[in-house]
C-alpha positions as CSV (number, residue, x, y, z in Angstrom):
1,X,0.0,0.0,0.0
2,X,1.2,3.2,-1.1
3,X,2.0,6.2,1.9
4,X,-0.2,8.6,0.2
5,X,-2.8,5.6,0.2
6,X,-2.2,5.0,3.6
7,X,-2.3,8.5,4.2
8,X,-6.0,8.9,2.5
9,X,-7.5,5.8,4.4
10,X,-6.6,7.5,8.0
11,X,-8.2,11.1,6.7
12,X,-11.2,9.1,5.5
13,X,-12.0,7.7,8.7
14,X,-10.6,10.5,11.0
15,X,-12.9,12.9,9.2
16,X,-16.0,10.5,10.0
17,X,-15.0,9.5,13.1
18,X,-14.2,13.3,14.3
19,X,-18.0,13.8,13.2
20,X,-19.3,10.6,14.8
21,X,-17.6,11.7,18.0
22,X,-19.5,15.2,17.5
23,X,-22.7,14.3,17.2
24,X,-22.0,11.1,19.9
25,X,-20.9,14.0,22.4
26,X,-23.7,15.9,21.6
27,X,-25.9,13.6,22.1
28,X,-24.7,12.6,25.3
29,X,-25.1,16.3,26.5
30,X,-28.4,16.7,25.2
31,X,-30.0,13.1,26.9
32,X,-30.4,14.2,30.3
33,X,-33.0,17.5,29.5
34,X,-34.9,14.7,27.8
35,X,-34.5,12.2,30.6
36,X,-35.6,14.9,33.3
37,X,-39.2,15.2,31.8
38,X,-41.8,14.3,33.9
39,X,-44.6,12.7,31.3
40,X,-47.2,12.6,34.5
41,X,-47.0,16.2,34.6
42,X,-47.4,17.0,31.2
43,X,-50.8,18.7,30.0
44,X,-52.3,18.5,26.3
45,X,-50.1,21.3,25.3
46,X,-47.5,19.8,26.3
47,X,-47.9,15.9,24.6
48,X,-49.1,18.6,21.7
49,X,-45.4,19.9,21.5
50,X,-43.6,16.8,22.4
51,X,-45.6,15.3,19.5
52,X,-44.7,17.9,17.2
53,X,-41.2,17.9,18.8
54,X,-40.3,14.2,17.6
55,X,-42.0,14.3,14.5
56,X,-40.8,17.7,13.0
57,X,-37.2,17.8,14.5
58,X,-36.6,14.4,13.9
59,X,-37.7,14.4,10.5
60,X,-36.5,17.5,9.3
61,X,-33.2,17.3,11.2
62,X,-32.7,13.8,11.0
63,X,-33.9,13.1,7.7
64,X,-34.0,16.2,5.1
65,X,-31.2,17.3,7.1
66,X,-28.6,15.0,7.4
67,X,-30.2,11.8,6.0
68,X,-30.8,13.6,2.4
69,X,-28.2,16.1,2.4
70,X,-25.2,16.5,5.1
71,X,-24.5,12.3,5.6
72,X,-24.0,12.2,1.5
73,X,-22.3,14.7,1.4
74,X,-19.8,14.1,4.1
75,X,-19.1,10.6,2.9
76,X,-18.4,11.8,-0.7
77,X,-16.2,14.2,0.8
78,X,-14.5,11.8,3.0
79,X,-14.2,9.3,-0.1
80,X,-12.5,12.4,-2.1
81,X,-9.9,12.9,0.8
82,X,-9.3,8.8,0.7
83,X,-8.5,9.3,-3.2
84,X,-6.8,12.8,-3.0
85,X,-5.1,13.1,0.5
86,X,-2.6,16.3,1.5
87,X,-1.6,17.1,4.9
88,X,-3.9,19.7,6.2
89,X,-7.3,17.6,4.8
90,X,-6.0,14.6,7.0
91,X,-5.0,16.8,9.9
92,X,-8.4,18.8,10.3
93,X,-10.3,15.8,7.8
94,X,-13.5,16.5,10.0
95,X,-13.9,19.6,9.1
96,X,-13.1,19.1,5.8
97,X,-15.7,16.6,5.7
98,X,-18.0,19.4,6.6
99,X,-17.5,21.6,4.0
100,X,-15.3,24.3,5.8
101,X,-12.5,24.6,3.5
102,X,-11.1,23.3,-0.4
103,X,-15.1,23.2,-1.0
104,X,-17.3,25.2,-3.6
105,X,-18.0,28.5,-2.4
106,X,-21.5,27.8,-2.1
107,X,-20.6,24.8,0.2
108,X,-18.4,26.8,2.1
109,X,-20.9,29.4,2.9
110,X,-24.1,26.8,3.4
111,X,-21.6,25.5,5.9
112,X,-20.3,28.5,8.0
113,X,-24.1,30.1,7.7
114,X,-25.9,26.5,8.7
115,X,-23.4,26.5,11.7
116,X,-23.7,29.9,12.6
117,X,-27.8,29.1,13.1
118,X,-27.2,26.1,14.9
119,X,-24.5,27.9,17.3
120,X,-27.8,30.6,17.6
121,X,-30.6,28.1,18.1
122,X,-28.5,26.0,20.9
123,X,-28.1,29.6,22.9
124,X,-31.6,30.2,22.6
125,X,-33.0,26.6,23.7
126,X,-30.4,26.2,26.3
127,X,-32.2,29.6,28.3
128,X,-35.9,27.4,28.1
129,X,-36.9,25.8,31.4
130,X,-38.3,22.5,31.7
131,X,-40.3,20.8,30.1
132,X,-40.0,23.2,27.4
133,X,-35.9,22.7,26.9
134,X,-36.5,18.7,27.3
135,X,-39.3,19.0,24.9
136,X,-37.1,20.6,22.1
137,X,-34.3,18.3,23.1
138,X,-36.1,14.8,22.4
139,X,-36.3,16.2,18.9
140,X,-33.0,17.3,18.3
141,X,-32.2,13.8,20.3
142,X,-33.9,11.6,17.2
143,X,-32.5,13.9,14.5
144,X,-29.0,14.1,16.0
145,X,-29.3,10.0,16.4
146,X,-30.4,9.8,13.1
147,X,-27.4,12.3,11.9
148,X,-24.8,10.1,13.6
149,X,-26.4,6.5,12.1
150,X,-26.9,7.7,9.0
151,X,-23.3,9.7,8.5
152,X,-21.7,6.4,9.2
153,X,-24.1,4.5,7.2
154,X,-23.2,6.9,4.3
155,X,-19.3,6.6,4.9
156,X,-19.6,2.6,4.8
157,X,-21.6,2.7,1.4
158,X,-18.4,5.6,-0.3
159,X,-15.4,4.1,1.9
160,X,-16.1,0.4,0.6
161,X,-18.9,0.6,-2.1
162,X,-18.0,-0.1,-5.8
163,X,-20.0,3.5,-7.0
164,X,-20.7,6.4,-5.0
165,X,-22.9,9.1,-7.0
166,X,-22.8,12.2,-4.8
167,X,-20.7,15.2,-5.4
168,X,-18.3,16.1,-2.8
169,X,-18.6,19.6,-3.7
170,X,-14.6,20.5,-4.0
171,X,-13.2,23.3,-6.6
172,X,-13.1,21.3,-10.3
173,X,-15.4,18.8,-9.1
């Protein structure tokens, strides 16, 4: 196996590891304002928004978000560093993987922006009280599951697949 071969193999899986260890950690903060709800204390409005909670977050988190768009992405980008490896994609391969830098300037700027929100919408749910903040945070619980799965479901299928169709959206490409 050749060093730059070598080389590609350990970006590839550092870059979706990095992410699976994101999303794994942020999980793991987010579990216990979802574990502190007390169900016997909710009223309708409250099953009402833990309803919509589950179903809206998760789907359009878990599935138009990362499921449709960010997991495909990711992988194609992480197959692209396998294939065209340089030092600084290996070293920082996770955030290559997200579309920071050597991207499309679209991608970069979809990426900073998206990130930017996120950064906002976290500030703002972390000032809720319960069961408001736990209600919120069962959603963003089965997207961000869904995220992880499917982002290392998606590296699998580029990594060791015999085609991969998605774009990894990098200058020339």
């Amino acid at each position: 196996m050749k060093s730059s071969s070598v080389m590609g193999w350990i970006g590839a899986v550092w870059g979706i590891s990095g992410l699976c260890l994101l999303f794994g950690r942020a999980l793991g903060r987010l579990f216990p304002y979802a574990r502190e709800l007390e169900f016997g204390a909710f009223s309708a409005i409250h099953w009402v928004a833990f309803s919509a909670s589950i179903l809206f977050i998760g789907f359009a988190e878990g599935y138009k978000g990362f499921h449709s768009k960010f997991s495909p992405r990711a992988a194609a980008r992480a197959l692209y560093l396998k294939n065209n490896p340089t030092p600084t994609r290996v070293i920082f391969a996770p955030f290559f993987c997200m579309g920071y830098f050597h991207a499309t300037k679209k991608r970069k700027i979809v990426s900073y922006v998206l990130t930017a929100v996120i950064i906002s919408l976290i500030l703002l749910v972390r000032k809720l009280e319960q069961p408001w903040r736990g209600i919120v945070d069962a959603g963003v619980l089965i997207g961000l599951g869904w995220g992880l799965l499917s982002t290392a479901l998606f590296a699998v299928k580029a990594l060791f697949g015999k085609t991969y169709s998605v774009l990894p959206e990098t200058p020339g490409v």
